[in-house]
Predicted model as a PDB file, atoms N, CA, C, CB and O in Angstrom, pLDDT in the B-factor column:
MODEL        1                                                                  
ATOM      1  N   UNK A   1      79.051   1.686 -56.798  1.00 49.00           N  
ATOM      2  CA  UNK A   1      78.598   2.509 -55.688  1.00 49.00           C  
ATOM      3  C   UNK A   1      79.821   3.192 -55.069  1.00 49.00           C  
ATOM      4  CB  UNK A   1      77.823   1.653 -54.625  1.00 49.00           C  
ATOM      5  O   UNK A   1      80.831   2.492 -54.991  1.00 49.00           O  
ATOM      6  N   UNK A   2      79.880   4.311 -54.668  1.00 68.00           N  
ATOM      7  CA  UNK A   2      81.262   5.429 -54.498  1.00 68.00           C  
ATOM      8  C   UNK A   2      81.246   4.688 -52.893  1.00 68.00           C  
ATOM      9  CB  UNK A   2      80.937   7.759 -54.683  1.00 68.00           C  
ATOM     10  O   UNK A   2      80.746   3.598 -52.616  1.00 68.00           O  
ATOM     11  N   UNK A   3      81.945   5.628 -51.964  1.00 87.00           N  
ATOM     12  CA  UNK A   3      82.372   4.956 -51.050  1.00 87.00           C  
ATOM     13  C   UNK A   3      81.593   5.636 -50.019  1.00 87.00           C  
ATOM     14  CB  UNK A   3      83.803   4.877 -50.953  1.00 87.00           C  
ATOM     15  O   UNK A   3      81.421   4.971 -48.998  1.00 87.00           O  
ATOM     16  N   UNK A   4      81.040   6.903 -50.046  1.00 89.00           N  
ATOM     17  CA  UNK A   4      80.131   7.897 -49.540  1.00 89.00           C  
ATOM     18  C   UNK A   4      79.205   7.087 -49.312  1.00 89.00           C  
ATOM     19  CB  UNK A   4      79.744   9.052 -50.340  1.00 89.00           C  
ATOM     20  O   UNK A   4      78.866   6.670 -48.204  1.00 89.00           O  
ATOM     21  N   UNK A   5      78.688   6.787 -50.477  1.00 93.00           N  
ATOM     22  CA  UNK A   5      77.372   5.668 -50.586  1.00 93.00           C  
ATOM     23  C   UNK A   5      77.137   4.827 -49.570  1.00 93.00           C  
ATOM     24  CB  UNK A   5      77.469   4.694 -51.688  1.00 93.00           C  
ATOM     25  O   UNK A   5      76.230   4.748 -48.740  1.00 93.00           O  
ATOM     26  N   UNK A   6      78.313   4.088 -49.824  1.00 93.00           N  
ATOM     27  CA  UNK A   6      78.709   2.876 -48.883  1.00 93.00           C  
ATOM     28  C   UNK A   6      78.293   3.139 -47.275  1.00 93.00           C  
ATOM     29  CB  UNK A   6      80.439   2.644 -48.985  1.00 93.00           C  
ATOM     30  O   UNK A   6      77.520   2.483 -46.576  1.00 93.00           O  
ATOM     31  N   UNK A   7      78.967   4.162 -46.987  1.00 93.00           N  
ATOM     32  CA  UNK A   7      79.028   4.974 -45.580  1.00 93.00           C  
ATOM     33  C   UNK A   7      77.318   5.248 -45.110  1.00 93.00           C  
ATOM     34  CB  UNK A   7      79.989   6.707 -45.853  1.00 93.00           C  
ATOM     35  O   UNK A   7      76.659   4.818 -44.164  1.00 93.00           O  
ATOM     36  N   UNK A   8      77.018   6.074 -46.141  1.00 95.00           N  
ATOM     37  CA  UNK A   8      75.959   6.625 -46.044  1.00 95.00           C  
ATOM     38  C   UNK A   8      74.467   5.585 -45.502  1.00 95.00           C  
ATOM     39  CB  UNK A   8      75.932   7.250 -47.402  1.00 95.00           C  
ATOM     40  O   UNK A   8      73.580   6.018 -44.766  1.00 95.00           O  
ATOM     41  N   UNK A   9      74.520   3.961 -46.176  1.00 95.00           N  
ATOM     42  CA  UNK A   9      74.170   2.956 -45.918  1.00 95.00           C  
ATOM     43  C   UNK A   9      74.094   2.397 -44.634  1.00 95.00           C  
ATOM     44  CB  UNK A   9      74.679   2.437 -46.535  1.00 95.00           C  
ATOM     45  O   UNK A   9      73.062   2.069 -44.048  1.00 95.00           O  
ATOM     46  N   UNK A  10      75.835   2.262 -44.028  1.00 95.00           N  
ATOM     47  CA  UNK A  10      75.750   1.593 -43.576  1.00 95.00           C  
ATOM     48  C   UNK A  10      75.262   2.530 -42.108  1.00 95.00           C  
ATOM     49  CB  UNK A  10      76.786   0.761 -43.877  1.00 95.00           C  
ATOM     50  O   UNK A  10      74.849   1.874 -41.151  1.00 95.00           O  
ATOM     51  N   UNK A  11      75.324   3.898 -42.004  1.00 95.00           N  
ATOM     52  CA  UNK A  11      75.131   4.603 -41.015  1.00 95.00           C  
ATOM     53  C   UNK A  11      73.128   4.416 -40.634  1.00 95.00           C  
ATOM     54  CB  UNK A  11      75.840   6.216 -41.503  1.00 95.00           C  
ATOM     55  O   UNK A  11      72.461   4.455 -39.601  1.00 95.00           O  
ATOM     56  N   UNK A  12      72.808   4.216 -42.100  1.00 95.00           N  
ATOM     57  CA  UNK A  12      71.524   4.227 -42.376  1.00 95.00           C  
ATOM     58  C   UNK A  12      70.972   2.811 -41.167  1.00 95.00           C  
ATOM     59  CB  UNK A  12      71.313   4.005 -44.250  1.00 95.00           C  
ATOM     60  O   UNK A  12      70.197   2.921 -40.217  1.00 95.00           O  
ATOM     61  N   UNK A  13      71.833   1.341 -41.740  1.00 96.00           N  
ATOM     62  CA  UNK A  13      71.084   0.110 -41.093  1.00 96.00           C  
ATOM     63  C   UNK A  13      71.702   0.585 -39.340  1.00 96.00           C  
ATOM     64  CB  UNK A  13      71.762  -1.844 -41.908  1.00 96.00           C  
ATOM     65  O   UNK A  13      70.865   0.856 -38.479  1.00 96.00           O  
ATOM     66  N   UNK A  14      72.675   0.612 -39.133  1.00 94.00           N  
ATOM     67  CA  UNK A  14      72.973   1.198 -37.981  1.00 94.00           C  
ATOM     68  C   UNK A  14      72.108   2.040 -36.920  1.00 94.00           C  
ATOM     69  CB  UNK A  14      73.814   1.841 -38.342  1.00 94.00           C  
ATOM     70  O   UNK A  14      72.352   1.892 -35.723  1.00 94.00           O  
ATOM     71  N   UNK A  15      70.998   3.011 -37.385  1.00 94.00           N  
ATOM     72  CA  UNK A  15      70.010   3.587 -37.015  1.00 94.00           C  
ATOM     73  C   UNK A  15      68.995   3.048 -36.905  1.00 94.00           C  
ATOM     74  CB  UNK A  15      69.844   4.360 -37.515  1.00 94.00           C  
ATOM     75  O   UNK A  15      68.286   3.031 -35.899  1.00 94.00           O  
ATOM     76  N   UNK A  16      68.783   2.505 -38.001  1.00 93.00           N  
ATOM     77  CA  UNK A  16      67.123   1.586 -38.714  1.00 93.00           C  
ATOM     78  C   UNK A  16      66.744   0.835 -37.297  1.00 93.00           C  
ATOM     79  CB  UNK A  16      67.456  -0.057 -40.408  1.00 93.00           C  
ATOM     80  O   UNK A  16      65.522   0.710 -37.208  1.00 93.00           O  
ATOM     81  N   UNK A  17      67.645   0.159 -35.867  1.00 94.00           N  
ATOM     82  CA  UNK A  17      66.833  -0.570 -35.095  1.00 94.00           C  
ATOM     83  C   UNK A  17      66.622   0.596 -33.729  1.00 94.00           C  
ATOM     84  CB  UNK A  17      67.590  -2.167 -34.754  1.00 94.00           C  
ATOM     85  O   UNK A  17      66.469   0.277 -32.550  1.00 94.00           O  
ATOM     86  N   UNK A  18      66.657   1.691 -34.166  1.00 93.00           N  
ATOM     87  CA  UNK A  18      66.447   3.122 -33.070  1.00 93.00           C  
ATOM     88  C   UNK A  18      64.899   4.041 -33.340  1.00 93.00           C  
ATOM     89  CB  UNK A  18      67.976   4.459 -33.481  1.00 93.00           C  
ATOM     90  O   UNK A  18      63.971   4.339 -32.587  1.00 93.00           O  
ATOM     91  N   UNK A  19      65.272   4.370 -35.271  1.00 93.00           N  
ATOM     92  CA  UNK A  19      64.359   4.888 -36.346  1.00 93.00           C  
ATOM     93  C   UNK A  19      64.770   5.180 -37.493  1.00 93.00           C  
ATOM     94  CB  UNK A  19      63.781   5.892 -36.057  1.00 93.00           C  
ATOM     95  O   UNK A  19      65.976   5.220 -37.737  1.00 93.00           O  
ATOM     96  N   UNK A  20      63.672   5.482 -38.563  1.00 94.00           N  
ATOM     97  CA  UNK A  20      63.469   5.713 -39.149  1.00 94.00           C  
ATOM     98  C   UNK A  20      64.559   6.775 -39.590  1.00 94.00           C  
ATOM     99  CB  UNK A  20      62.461   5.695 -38.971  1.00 94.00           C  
ATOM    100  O   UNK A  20      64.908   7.337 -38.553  1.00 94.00           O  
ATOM    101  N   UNK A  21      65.121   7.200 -40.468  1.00 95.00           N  
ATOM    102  CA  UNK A  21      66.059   8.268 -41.029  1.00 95.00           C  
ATOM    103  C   UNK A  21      65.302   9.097 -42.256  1.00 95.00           C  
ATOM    104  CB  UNK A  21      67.492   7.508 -41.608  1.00 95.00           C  
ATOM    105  O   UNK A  21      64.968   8.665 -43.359  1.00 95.00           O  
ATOM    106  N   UNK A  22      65.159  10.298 -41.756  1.00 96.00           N  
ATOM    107  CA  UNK A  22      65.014  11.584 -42.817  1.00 96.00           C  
ATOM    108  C   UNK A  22      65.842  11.402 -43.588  1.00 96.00           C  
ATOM    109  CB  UNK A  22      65.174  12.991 -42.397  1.00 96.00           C  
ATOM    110  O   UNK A  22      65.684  10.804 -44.653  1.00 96.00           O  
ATOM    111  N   UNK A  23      67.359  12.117 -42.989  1.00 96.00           N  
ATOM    112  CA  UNK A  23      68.860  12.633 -44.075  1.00 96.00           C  
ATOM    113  C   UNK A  23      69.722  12.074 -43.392  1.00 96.00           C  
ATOM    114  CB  UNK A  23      69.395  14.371 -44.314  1.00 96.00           C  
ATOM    115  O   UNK A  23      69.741  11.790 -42.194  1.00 96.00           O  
ATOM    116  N   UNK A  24      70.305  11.951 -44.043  1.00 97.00           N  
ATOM    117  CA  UNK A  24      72.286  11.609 -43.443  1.00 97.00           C  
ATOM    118  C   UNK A  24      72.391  12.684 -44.389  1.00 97.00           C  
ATOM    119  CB  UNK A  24      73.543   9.706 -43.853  1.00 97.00           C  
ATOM    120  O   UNK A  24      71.807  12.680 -45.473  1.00 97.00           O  
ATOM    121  N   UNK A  25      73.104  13.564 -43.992  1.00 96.00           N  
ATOM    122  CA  UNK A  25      74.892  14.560 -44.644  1.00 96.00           C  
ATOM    123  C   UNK A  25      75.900  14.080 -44.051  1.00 96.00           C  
ATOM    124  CB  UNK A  25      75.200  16.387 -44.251  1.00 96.00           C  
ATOM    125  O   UNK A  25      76.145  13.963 -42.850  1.00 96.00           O  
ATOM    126  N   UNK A  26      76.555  13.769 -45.088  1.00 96.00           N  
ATOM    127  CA  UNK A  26      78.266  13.556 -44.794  1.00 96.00           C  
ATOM    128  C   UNK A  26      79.127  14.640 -45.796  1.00 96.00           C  
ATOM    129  CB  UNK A  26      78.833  11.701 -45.273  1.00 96.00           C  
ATOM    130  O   UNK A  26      79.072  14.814 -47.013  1.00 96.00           O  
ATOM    131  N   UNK A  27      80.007  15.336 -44.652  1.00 95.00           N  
ATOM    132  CA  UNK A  27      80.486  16.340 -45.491  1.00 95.00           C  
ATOM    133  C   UNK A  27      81.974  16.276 -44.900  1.00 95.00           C  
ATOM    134  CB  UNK A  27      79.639  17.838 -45.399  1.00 95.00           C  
ATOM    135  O   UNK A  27      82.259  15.976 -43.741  1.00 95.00           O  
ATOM    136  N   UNK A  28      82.743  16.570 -45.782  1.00 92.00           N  
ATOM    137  CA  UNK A  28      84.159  15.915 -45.658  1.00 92.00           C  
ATOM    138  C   UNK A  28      84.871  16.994 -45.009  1.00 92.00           C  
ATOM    139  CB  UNK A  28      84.903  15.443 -47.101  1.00 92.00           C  
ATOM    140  O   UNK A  28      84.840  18.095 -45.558  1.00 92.00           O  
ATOM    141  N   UNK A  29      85.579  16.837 -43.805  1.00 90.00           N  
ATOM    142  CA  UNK A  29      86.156  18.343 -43.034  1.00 90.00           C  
ATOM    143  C   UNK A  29      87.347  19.019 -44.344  1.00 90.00           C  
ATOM    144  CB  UNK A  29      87.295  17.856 -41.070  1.00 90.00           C  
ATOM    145  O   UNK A  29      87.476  18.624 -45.503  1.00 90.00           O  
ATOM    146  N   UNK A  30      87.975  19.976 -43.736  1.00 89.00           N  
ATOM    147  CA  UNK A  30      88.895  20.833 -44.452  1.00 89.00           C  
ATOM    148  C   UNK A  30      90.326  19.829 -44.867  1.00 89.00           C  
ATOM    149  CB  UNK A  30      89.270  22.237 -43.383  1.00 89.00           C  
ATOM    150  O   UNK A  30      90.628  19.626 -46.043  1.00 89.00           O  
ATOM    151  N   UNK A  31      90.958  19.377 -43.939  1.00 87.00           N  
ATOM    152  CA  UNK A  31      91.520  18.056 -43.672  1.00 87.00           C  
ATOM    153  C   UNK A  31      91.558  17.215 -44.783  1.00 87.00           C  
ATOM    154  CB  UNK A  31      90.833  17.391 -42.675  1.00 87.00           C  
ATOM    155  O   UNK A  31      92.485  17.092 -45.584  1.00 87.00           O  
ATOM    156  N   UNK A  32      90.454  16.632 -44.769  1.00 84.00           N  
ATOM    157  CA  UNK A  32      90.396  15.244 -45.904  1.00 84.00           C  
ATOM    158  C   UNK A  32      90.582  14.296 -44.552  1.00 84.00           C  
ATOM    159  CB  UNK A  32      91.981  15.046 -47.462  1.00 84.00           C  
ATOM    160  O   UNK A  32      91.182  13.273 -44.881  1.00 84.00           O  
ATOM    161  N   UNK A  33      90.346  14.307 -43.514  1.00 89.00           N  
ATOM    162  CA  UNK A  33      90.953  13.181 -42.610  1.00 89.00           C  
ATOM    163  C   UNK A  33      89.298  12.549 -41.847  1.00 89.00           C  
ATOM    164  CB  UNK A  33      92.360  14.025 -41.200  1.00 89.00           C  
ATOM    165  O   UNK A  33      89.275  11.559 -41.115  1.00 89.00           O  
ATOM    166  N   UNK A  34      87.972  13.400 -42.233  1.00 93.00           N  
ATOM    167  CA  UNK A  34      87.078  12.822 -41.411  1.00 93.00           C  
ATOM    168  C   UNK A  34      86.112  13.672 -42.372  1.00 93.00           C  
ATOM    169  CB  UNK A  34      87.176  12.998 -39.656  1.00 93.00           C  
ATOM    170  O   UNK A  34      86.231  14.693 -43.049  1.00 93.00           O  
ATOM    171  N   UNK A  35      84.759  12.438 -42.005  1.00 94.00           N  
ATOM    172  CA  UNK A  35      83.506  13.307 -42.550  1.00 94.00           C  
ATOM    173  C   UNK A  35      82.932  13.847 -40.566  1.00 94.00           C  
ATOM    174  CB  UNK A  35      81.929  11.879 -43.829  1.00 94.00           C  
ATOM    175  O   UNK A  35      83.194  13.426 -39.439  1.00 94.00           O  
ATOM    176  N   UNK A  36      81.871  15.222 -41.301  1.00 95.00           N  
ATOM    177  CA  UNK A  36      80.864  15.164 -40.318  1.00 95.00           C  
ATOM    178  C   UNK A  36      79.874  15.128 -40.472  1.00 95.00           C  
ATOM    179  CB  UNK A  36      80.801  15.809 -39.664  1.00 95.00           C  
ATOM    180  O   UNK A  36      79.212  16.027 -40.990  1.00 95.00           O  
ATOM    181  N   UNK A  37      79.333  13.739 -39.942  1.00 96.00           N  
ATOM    182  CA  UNK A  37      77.768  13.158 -40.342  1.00 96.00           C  
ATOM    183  C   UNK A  37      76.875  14.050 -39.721  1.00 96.00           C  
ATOM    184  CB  UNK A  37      77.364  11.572 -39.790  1.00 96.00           C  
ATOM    185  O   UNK A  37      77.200  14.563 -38.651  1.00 96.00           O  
ATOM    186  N   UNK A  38      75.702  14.324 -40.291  1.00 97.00           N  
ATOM    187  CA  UNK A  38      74.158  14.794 -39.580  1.00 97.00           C  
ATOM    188  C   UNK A  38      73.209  13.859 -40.250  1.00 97.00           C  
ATOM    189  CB  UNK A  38      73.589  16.562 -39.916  1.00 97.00           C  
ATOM    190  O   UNK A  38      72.952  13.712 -41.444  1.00 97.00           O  
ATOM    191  N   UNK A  39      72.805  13.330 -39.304  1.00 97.00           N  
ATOM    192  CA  UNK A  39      71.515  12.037 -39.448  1.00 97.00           C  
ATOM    193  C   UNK A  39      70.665  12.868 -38.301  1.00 97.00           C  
ATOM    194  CB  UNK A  39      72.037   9.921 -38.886  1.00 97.00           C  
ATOM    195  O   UNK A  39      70.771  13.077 -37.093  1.00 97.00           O  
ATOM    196  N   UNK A  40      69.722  13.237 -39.418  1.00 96.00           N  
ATOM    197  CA  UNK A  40      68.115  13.178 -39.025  1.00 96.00           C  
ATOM    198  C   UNK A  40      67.322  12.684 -38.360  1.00 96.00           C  
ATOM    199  CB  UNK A  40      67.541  12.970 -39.598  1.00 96.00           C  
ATOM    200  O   UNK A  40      67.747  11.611 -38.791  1.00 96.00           O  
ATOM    201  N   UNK A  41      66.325  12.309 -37.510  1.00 95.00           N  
ATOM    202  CA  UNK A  41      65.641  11.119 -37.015  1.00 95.00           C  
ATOM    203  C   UNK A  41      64.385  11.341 -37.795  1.00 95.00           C  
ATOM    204  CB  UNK A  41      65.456  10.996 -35.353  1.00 95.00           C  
ATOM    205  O   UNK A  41      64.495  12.389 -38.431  1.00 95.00           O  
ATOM    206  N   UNK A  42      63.218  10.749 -37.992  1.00 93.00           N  
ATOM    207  CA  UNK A  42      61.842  11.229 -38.777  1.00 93.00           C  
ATOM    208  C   UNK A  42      61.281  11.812 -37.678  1.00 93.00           C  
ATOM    209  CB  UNK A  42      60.789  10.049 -39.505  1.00 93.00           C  
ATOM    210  O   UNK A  42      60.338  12.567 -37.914  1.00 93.00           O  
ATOM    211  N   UNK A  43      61.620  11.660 -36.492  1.00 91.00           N  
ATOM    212  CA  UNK A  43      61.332  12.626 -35.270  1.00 91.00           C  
ATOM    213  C   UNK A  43      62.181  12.948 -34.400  1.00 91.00           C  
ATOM    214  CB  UNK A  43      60.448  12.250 -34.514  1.00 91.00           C  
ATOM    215  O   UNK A  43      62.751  12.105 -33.705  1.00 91.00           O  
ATOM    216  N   UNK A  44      62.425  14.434 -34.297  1.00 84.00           N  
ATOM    217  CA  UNK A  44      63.096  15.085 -33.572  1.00 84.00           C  
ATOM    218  C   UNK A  44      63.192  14.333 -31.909  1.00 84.00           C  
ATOM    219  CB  UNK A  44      62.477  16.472 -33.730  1.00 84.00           C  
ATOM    220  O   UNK A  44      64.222  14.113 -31.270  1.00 84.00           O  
ATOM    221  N   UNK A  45      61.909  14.076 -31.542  1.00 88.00           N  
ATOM    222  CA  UNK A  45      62.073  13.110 -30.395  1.00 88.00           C  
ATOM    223  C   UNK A  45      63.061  12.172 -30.163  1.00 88.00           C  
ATOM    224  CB  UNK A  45      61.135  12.430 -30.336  1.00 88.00           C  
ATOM    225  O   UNK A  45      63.662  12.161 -29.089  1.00 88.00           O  
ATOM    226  N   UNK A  46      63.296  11.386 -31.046  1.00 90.00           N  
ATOM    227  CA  UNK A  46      64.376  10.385 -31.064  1.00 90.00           C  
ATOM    228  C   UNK A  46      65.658  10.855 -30.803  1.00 90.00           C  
ATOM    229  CB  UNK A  46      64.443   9.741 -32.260  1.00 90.00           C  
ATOM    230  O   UNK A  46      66.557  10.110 -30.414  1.00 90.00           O  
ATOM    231  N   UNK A  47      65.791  12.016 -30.988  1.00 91.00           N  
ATOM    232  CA  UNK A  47      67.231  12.050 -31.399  1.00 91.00           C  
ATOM    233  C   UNK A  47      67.859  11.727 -30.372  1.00 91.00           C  
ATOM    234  CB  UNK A  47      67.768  13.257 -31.904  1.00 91.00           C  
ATOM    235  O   UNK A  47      68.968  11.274 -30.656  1.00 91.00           O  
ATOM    236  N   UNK A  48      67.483  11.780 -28.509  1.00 92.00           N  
ATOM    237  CA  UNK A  48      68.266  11.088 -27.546  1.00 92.00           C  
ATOM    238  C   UNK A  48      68.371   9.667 -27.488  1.00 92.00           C  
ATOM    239  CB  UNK A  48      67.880  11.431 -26.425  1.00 92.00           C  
ATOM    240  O   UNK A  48      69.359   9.271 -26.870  1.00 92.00           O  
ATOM    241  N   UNK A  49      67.393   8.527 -28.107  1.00 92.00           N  
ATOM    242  CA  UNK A  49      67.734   7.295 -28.302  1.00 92.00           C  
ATOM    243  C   UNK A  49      68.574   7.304 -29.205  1.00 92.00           C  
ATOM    244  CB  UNK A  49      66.824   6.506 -28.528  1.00 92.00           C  
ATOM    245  O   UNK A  49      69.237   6.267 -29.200  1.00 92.00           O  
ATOM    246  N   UNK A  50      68.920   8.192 -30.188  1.00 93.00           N  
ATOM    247  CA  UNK A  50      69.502   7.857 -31.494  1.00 93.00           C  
ATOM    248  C   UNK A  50      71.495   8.068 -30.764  1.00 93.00           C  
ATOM    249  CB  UNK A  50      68.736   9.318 -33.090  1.00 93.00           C  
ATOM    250  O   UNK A  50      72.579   7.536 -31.005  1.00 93.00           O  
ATOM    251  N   UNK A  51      71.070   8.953 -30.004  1.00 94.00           N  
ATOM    252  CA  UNK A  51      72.673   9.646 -29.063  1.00 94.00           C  
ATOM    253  C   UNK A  51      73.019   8.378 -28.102  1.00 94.00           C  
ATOM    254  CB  UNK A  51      72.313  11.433 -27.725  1.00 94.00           C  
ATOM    255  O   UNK A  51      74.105   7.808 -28.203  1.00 94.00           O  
ATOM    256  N   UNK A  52      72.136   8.015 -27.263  1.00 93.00           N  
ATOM    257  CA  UNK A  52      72.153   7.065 -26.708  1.00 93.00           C  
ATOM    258  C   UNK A  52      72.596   5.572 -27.478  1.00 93.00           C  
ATOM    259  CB  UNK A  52      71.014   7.182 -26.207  1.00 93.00           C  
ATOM    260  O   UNK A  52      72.946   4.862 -26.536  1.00 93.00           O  
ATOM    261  N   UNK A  53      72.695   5.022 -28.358  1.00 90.00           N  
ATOM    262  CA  UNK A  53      72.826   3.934 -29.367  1.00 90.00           C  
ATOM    263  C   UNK A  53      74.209   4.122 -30.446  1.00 90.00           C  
ATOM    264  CB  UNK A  53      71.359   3.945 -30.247  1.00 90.00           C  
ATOM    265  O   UNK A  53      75.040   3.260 -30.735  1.00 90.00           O  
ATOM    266  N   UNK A  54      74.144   5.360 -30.854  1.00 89.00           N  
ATOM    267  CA  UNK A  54      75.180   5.341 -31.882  1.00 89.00           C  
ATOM    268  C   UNK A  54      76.154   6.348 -31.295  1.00 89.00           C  
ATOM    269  CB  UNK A  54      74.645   5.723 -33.401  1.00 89.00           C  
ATOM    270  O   UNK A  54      77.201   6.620 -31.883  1.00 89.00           O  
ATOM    271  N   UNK A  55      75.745   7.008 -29.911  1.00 91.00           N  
ATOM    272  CA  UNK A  55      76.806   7.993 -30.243  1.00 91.00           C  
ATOM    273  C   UNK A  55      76.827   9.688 -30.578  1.00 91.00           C  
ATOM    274  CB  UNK A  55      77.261   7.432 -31.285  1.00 91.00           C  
ATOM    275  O   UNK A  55      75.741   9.859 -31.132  1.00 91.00           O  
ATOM    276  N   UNK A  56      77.396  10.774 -30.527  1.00 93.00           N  
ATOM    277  CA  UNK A  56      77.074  11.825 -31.503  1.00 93.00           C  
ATOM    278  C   UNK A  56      76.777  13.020 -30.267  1.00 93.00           C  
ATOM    279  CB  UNK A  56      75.616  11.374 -32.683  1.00 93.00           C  
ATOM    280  O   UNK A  56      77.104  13.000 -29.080  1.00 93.00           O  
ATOM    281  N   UNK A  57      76.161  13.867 -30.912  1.00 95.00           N  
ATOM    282  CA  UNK A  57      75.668  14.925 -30.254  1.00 95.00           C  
ATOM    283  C   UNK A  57      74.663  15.535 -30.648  1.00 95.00           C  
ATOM    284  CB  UNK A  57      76.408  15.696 -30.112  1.00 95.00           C  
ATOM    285  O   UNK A  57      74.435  15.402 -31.851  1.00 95.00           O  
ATOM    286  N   UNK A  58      73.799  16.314 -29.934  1.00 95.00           N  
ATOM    287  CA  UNK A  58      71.889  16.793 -30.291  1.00 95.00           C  
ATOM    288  C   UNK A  58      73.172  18.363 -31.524  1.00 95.00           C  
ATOM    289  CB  UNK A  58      70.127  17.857 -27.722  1.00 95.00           C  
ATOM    290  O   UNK A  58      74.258  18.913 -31.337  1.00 95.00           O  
ATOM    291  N   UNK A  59      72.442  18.388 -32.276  1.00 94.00           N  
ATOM    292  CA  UNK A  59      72.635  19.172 -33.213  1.00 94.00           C  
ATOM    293  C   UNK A  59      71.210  19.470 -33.965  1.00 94.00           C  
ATOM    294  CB  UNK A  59      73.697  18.593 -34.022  1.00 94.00           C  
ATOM    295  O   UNK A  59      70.801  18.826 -34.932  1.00 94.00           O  
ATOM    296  N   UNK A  60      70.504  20.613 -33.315  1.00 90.00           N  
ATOM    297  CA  UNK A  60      69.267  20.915 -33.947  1.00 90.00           C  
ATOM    298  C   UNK A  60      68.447  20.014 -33.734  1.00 90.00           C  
ATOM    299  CB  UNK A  60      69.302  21.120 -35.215  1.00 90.00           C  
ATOM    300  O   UNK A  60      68.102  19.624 -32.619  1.00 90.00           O  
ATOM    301  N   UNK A  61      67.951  19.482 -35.097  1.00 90.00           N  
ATOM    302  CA  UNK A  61      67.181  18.147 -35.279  1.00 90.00           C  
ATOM    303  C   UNK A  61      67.306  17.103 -35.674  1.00 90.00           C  
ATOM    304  CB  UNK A  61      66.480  18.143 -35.735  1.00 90.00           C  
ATOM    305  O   UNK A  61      66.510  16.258 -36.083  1.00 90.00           O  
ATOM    306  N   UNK A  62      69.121  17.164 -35.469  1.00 95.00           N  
ATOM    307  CA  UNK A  62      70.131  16.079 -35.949  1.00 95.00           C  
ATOM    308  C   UNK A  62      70.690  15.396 -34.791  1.00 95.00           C  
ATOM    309  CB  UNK A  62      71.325  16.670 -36.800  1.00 95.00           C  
ATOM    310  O   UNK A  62      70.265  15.487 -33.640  1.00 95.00           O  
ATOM    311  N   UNK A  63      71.672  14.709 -35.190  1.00 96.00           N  
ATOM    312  CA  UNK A  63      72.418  14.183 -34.561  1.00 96.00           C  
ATOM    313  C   UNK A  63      73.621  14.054 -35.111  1.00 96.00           C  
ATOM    314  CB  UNK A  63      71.975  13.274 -34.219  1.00 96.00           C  
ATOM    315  O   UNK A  63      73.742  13.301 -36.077  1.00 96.00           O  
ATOM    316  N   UNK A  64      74.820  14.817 -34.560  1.00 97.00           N  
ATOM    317  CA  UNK A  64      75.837  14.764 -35.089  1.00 97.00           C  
ATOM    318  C   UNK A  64      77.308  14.086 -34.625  1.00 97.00           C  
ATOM    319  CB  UNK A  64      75.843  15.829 -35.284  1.00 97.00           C  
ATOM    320  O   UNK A  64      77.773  14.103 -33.485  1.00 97.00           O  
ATOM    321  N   UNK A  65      77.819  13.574 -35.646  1.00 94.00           N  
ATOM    322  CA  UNK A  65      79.307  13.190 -35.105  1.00 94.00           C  
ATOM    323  C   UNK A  65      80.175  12.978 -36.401  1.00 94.00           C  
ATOM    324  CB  UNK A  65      79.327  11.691 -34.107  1.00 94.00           C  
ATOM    325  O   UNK A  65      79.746  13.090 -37.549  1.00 94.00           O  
ATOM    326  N   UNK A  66      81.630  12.611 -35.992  1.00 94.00           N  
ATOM    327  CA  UNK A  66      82.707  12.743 -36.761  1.00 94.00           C  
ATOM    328  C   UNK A  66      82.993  11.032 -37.304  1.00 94.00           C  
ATOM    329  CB  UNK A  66      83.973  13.532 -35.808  1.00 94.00           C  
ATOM    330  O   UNK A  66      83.118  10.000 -36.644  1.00 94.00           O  
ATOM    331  N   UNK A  67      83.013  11.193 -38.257  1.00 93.00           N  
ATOM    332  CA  UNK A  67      83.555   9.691 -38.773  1.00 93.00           C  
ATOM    333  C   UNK A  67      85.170   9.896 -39.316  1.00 93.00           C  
ATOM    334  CB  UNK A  67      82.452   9.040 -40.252  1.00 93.00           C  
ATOM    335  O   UNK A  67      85.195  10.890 -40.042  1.00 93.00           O  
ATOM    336  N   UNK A  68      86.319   9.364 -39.212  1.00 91.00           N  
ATOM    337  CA  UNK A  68      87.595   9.531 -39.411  1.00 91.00           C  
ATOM    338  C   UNK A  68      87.804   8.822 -40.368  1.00 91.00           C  
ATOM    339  CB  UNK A  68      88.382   9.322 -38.459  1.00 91.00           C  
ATOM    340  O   UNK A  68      86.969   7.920 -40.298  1.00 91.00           O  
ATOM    341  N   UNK A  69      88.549   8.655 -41.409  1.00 82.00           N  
ATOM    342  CA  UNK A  69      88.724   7.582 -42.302  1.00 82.00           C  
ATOM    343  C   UNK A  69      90.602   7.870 -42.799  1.00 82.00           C  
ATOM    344  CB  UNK A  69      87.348   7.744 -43.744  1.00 82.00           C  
ATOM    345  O   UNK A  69      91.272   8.873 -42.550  1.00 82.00           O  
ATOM    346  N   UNK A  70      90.877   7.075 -43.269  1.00 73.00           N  
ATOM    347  CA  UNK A  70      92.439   7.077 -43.935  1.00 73.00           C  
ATOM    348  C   UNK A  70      92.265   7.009 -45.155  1.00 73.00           C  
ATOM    349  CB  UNK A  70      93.448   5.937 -43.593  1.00 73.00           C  
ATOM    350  O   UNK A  70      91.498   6.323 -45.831  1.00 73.00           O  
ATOM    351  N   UNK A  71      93.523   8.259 -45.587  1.00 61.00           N  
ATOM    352  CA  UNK A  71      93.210   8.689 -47.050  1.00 61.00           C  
ATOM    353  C   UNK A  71      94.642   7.403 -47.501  1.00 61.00           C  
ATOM    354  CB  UNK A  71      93.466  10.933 -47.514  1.00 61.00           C  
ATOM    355  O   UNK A  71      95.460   6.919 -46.719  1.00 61.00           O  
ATOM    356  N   UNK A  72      94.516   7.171 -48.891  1.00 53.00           N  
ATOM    357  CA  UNK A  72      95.457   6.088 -49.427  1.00 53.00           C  
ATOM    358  C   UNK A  72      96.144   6.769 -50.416  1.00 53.00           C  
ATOM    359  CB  UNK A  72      94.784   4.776 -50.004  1.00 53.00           C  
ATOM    360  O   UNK A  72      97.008   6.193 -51.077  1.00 53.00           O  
TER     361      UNK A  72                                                      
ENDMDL                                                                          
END                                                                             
């Protein structure tokens, strides 16, 4: 399993006790130094519990934020 994967997961159980998840995108900035996640809610409604719990910002019908990671 790549490491995206990994991420992509764990952002997933992280949500799962808020809702349900449409999409996660993780897309890697210009950098190489951070992804920027968009997680979905299965309802747009959520997305202020989802801000409220994890964090992020209303982005459409997302919820968005920056994950940082160290390159090796």
């Amino acid at each position: 399993m790549s490491d995206v994967e990994t991420l992509r997961r764990a952002i997933e159980a992280m949500c799962t006790p808020v809702c349900k998840v449409r999409a996660i995108r993780l897309i890697p900035d210009q950098r190489g130094m951070a992804y920027l996640c968009f997680v979905e809610p299965d309802s747009p409604d959520l997305s202020w519990s989802l801000i409220e719990e994890i964090g992020g910002i209303d982005y459409g019908n997302s919820v968005a934020f920056r994950i940082p990671f160290d390159r090796l």
